[in-house]
C-alpha positions as YAML, in Angstrom:
chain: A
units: angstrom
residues:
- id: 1
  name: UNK
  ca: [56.14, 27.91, -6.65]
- id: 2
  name: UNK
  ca: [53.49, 25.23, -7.63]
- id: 3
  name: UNK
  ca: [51.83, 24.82, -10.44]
- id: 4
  name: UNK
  ca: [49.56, 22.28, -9.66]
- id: 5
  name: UNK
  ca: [45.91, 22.47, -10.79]
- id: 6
  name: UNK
  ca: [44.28, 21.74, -7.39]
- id: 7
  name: UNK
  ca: [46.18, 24.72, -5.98]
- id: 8
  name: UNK
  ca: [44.73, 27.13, -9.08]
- id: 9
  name: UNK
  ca: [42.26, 29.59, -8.77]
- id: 10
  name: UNK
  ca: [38.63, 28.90, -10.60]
- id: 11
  name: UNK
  ca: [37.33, 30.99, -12.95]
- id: 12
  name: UNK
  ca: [34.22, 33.02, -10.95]
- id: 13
  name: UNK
  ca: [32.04, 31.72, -13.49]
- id: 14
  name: UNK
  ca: [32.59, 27.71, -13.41]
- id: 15
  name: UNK
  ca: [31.72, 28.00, -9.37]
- id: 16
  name: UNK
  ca: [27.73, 28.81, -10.11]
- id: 17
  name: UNK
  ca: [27.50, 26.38, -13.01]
- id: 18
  name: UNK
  ca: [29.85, 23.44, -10.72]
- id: 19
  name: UNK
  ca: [27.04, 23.88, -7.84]
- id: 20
  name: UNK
  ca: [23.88, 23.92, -10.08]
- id: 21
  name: UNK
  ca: [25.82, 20.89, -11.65]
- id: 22
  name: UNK
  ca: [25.94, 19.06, -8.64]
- id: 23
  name: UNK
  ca: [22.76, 20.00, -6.95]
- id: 24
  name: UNK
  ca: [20.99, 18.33, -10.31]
- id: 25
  name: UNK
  ca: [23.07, 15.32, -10.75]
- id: 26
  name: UNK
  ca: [24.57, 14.61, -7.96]
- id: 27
  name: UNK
  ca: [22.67, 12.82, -4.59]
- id: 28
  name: UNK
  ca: [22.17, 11.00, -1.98]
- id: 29
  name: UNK
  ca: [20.19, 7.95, -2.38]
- id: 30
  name: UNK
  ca: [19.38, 7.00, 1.50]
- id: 31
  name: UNK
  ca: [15.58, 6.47, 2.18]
- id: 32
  name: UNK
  ca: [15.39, 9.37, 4.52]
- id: 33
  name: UNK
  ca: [16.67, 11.79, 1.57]
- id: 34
  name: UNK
  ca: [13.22, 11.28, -0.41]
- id: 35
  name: UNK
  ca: [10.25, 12.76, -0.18]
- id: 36
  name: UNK
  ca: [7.55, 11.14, 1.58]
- id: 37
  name: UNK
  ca: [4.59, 9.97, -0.68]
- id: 38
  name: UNK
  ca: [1.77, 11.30, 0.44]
- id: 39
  name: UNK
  ca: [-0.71, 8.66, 1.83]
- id: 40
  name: UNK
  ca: [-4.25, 7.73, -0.07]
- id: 41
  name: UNK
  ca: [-6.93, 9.32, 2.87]
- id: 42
  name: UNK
  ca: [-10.10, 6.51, 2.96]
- id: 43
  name: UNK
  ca: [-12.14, 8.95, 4.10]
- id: 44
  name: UNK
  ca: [-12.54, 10.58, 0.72]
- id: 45
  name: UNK
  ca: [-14.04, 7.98, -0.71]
- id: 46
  name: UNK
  ca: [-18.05, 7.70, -1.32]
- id: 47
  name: UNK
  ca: [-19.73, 4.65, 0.50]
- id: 48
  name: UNK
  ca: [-20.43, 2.93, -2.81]
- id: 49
  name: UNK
  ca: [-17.33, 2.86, -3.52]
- id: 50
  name: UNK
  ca: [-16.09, 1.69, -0.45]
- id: 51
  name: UNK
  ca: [-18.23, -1.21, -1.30]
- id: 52
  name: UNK
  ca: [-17.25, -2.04, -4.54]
- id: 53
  name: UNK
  ca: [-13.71, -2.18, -2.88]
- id: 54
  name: UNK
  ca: [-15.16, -4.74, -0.31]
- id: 55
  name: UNK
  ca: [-16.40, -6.53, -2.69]
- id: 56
  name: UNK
  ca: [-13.70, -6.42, -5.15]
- id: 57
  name: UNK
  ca: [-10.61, -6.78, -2.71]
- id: 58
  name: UNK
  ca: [-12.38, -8.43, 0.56]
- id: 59
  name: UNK
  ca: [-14.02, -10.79, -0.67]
- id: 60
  name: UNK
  ca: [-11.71, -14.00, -1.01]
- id: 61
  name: UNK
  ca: [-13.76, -16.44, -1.60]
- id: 62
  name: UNK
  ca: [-17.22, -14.20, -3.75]
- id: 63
  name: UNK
  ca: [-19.43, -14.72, -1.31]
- id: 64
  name: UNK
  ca: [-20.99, -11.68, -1.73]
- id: 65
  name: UNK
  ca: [-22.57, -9.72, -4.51]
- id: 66
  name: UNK
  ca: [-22.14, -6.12, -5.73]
- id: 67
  name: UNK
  ca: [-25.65, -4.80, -5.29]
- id: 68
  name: UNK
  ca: [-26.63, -7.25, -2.58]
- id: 69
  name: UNK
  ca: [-28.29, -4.57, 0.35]
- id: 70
  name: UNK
  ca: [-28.62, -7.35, 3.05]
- id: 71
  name: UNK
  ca: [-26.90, -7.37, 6.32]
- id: 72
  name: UNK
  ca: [-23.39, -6.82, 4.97]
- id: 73
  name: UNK
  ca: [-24.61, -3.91, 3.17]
- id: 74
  name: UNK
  ca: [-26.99, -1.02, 3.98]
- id: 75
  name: UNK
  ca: [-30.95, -2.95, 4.57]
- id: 76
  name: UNK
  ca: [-29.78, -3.77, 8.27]
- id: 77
  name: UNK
  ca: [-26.62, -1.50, 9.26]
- id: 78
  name: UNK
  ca: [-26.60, 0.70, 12.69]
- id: 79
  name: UNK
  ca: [-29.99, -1.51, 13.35]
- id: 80
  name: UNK
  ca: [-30.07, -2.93, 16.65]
- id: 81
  name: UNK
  ca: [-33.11, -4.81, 15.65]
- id: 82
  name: UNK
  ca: [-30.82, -5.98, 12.51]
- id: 83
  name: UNK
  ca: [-28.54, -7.62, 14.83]
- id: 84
  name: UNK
  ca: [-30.72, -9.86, 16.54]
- id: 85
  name: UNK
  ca: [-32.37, -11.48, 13.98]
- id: 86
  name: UNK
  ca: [-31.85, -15.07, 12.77]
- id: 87
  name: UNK
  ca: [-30.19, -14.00, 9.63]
- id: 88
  name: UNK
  ca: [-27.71, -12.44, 11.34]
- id: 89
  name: UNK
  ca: [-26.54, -14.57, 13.58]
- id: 90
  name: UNK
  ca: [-26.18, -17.00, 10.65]
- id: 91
  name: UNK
  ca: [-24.08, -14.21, 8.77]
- id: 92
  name: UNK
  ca: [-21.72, -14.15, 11.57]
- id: 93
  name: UNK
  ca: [-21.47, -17.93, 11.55]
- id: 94
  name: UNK
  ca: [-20.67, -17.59, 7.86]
- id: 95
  name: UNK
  ca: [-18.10, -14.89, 8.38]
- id: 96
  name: UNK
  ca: [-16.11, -16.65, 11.06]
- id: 97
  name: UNK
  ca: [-16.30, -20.43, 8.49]
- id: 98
  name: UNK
  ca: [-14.88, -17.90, 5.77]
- id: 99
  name: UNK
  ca: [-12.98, -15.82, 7.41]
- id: 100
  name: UNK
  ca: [-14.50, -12.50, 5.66]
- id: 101
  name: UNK
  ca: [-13.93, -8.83, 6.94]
- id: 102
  name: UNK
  ca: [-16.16, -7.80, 9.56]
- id: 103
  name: UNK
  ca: [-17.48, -3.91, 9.70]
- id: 104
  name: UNK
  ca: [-20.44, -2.71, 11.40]
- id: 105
  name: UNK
  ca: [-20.35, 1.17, 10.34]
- id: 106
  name: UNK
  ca: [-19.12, 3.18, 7.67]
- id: 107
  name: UNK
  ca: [-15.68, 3.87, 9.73]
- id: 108
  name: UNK
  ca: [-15.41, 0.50, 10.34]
- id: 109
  name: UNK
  ca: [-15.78, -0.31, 6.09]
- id: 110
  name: UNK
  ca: [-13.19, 2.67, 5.89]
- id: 111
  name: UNK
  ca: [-10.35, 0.90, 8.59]
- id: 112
  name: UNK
  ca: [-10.96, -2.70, 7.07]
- id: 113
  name: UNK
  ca: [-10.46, -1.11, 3.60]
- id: 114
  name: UNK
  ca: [-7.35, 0.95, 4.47]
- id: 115
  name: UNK
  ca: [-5.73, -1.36, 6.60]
- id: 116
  name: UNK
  ca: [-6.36, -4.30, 4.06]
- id: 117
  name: UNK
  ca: [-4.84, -1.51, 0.89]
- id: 118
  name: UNK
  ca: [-1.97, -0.63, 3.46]
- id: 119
  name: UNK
  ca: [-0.79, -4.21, 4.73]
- id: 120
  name: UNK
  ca: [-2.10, -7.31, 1.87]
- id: 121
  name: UNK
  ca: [-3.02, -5.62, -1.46]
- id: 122
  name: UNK
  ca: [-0.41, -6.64, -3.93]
- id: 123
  name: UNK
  ca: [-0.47, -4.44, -7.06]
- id: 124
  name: UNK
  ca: [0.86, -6.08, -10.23]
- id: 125
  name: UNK
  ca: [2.09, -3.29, -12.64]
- id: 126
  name: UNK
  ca: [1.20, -5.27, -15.91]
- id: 127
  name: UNK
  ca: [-2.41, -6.31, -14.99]
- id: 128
  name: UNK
  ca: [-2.82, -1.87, -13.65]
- id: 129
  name: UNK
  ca: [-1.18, -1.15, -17.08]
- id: 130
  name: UNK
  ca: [-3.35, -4.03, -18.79]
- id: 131
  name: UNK
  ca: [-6.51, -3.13, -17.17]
- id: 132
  name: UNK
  ca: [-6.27, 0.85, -17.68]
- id: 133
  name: UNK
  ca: [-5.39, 0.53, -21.44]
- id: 134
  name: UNK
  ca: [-8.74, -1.88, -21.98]
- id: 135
  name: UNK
  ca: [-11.17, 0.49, -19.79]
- id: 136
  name: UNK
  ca: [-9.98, 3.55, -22.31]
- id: 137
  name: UNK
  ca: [-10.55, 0.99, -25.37]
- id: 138
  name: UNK
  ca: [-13.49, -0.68, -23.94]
- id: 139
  name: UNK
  ca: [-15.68, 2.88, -22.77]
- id: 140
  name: UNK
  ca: [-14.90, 1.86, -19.18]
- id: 141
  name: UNK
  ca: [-15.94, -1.95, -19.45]
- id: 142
  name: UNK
  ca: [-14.38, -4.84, -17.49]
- id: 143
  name: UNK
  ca: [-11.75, -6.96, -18.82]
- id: 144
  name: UNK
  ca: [-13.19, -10.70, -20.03]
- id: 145
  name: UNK
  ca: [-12.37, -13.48, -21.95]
- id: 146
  name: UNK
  ca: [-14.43, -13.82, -24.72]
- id: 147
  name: UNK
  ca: [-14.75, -17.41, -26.11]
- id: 148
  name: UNK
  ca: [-15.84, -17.90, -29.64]
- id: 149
  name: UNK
  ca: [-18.32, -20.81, -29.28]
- id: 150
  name: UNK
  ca: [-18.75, -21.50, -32.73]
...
């Protein structure tokens, strides 16, 4: 006769409370065991504010503006007359010296966007954390240093 406490019988009512026990606490951390986030869609998003992202995030060294309408915006896009002009070809001159993002269309904005969010955009938690905190202070403003000239 044993009289070990491996060998004794549960009480029926530790078995339900054991297994909700263990489903909440206990897991498996491997990769494939998460959920997969579910992926930001580029489509969604308005042309402006495709833009702004261009202009914000693809833009290395500032060549270009917010509101400038010129060849890398909307004045000559889908224009075939657009592309021949002299101001064009001097773009594209630019844009190879600089190495800026090249797009055509709005799908092409979209893929230079997403690929460039996907593959080089390094987030910083403090400056997202920094920067949300001052737009709800601010009324939506941009963060600047202020100088006092006096």
């Amino acid at each position: 006769m044993s009289t070990r406490s491996s060998q004794k019988q549960k009480p029926p009512y530790v078995v339900p409370v054991q297994k909700e026990y263990i489903a909440k606490y206990v897991h498996n951390n491997h990769p494939d065991n998460t959920p997969q986030k579910e992926t930001f869609d580029f489509s969604t998003l308005s042309l402006d504010e495709l833009r702004e992202y261009r202009v914000r995030y693809l833009n290395p060294s500032h060549l270009l503006s917010t509101d400038a309408h010129t060849f890398q915006g909307t004045l000559l896009e889908n224009n075939e007359l657009g592309n021949r002009t002299e101001s064009a070809a001097l773009n594209e001159q630019r844009k190879a010296e600089n190495n800026l993002y090249d797009y055509r269309t709005d799908k092409d904005l979209e893929i230079n966007a997403e690929n460039h969010f996907k593959n080089q955009l390094q987030v910083k938690e403090s400056e997202v954390i920094m920067n949300f905190v001052y737009k709800v202070r601010k009324d939506n403003d941009k963060f600047r240093l202020h100088f006092d000239r006096s």
